[in-house]
C-alpha positions in Angstrom: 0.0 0.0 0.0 1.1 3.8 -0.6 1.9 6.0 1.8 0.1 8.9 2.2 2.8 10.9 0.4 3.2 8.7 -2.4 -0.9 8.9 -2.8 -1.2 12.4 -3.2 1.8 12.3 -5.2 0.2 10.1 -7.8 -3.4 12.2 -7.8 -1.0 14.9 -8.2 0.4 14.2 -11.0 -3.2 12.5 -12.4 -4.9 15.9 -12.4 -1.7 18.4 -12.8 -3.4 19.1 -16.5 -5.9 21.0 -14.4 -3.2 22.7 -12.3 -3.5 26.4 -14.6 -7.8 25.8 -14.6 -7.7 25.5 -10.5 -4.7 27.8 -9.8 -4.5 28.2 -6.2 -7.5 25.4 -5.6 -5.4 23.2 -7.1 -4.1 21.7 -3.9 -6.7 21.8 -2.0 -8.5 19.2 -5.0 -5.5 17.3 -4.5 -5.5 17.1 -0.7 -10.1 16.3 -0.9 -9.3 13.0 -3.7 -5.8 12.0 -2.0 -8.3 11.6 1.4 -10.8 10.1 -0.3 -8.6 7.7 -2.1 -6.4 7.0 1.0 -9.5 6.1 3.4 -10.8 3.7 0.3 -7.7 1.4 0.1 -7.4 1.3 4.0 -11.1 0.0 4.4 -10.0 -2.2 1.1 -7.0 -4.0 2.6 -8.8 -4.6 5.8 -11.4 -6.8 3.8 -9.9 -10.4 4.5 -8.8 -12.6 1.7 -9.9 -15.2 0.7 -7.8 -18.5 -0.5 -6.9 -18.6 -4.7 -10.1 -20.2 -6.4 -12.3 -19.8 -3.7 -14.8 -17.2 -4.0 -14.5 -14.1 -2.9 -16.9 -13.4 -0.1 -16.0 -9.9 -0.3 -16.5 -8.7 -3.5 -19.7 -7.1 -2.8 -18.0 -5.2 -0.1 -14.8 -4.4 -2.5 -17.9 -3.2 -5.2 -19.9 -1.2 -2.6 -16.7 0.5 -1.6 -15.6 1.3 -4.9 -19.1 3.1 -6.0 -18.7 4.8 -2.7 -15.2 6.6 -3.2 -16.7 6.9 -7.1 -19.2 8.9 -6.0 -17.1 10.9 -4.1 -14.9 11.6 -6.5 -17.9 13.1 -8.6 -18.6 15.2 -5.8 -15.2 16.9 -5.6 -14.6 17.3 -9.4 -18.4 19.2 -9.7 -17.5 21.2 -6.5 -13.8 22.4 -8.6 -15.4 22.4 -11.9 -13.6 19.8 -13.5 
């Protein structure tokens, strides 16, 4: 798992073509998604795993997760107009 340095540096670096759009919101995007995105792989890699080739008993929490920090995601990008 990333650090939380290493997580912001990657969303960083995914929405840096927006940097001159944003100007000085810029980092303050960056800091909203890198929580967002940090919070959603610590409540991923607590899910337990499961053995190869059994079924995973949490996919439905791995999907419910994922829509969740989707949605958030659309949240943040309508509130900076991207």
């Amino acid at each position: 798992m990333r650090t939380k340095e290493e997580n912001r540096a990657a969303i960083a670096e995914q929405f840096a073509p927006q940097r001159d759009k944003l100007g000085e919101r810029f980092d303050a995007l960056v800091d909203e998604i890198s929580a967002v995105r940090y919070e959603y792989l610590q409540k991923r890699d607590k899910l337990p795993k499961q053995l190869v080739g059994v079924l995973d008993d949490n996919a439905a929490d791995e999907r419910r997760l994922n829509r969740e920090e989707a949605m958030k995601w659309v949240l943040i990008k309508q509130k900076y107009g991207i």
